[in-house]
Structures are given as structure tokens and as C-alpha cells.
N, C-alpha and C positions, 0 to 999 in steps of 0.2 A: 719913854726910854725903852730900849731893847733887853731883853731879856739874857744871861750869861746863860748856854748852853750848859746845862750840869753835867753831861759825859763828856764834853769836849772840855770842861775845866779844870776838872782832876790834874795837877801838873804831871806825873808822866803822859798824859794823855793830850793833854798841850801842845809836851814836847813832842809826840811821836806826830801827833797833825802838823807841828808847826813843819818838822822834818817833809813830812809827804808834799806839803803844800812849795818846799822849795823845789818840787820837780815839775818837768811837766807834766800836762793833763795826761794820763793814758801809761806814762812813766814808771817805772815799778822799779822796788829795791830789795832786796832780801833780807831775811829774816837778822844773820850775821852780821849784816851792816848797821842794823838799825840798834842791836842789842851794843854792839862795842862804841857808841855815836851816844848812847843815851843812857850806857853805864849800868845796865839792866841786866839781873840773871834770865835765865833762858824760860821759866816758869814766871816770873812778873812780866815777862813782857808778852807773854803770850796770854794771861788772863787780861791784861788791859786791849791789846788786839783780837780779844773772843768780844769784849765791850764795843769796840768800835764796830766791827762787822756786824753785830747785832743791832748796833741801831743805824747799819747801811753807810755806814762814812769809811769804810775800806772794801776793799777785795784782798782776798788774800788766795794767791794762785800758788797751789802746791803740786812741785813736779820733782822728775830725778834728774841730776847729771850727774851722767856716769850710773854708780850703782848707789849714789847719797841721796837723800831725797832733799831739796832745796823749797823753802818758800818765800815766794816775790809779794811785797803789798805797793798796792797804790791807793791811791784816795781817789773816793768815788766821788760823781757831780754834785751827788747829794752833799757828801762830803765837806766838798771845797767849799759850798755854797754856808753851810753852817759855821765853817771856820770864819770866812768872810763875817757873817753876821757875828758871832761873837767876839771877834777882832772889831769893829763897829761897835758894842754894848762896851766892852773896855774901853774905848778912844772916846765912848760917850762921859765915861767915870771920869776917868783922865782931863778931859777937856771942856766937859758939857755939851748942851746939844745947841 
């Protein structure tokens, strides 16, 4: 049986993969979007996305428009790929093998 990925299981962390994983590959969304989508203050949801980039399941691209500074995350290959497997470990619990 598969193993449940412990950073991708934390449910905020779930949720903000399950979100990335509805885009496409290469896709990106920002920071605003994801905080009012997932009901998060601006500090949780930024220590749970310091988590994920650190173990490579996002990118997080920070720029300005205009004179505000914006940042866009996507999910990286590594990313998707872990989600995929721990979505798999779950359907195993769920259904068996």
C-alpha cells in the first residue's frame, strides 16, 4: 500500500494542492485568490506555502503590478506527481488494493 504524503496531508495543504492541481500544468494563481477560495488569513496561508515550496510542490513567482507587489503559485511536476500518489494511497484506504 502507498504511503499518505505528510505535507500534502495537513488539510489546508490538501486543500491549496487540490486547488493548484485544478489548473493547468505551468497555470498559476495568486496569492488573493487562493487566501479568499480557502478562507485563510494572509500569515496561514503563507506558512503552509513556505511548506510546500520547501519540499518542491510549488513555485511561488513574486512580482509587481503597478506599484503592489503580486504573487502567483503553481504546482510544480514534482508537485502534481505527489498529489497524484497521495490521491492513489487514499482510493487505496477507501477501496483497497
Amino acid at each position: 500500500m502507498k504511503d499518505l504524503d505528510p505535507v500534502i496531508h495537513q488539510p489546508v495543504r490538501l486543500g491549496l494542492m487540490a486547488s493548484l492541481m485544478s489548473l493547468a500544468p505551468k497555470e498559476k494563481v495568486d496569492f488573493t485568490h487562493l487566501r479568499e477560495v480557502l478562507k485563510l488569513t494572509d500569515g496561514n496561508l503563507g506558512a503552509h506555502l513556505l511548506k510546500l515550496e520547501e519540499a518542491g510542490y510549488i513555485q511561488v513567482d513574486k512580482t509587481f503590478v503597478g506599484r503592489k507587489p503580486k504573487s502567483f503559485i503553481s504546482a510544480t511536476s514534482k508537485g502534481r506527481a505527489a498529489f497524484e500518489e497521495h490521491v492513489e494511497a487514499l482510493e487505496e484506504i477507501l477501496y483497497g488494493s
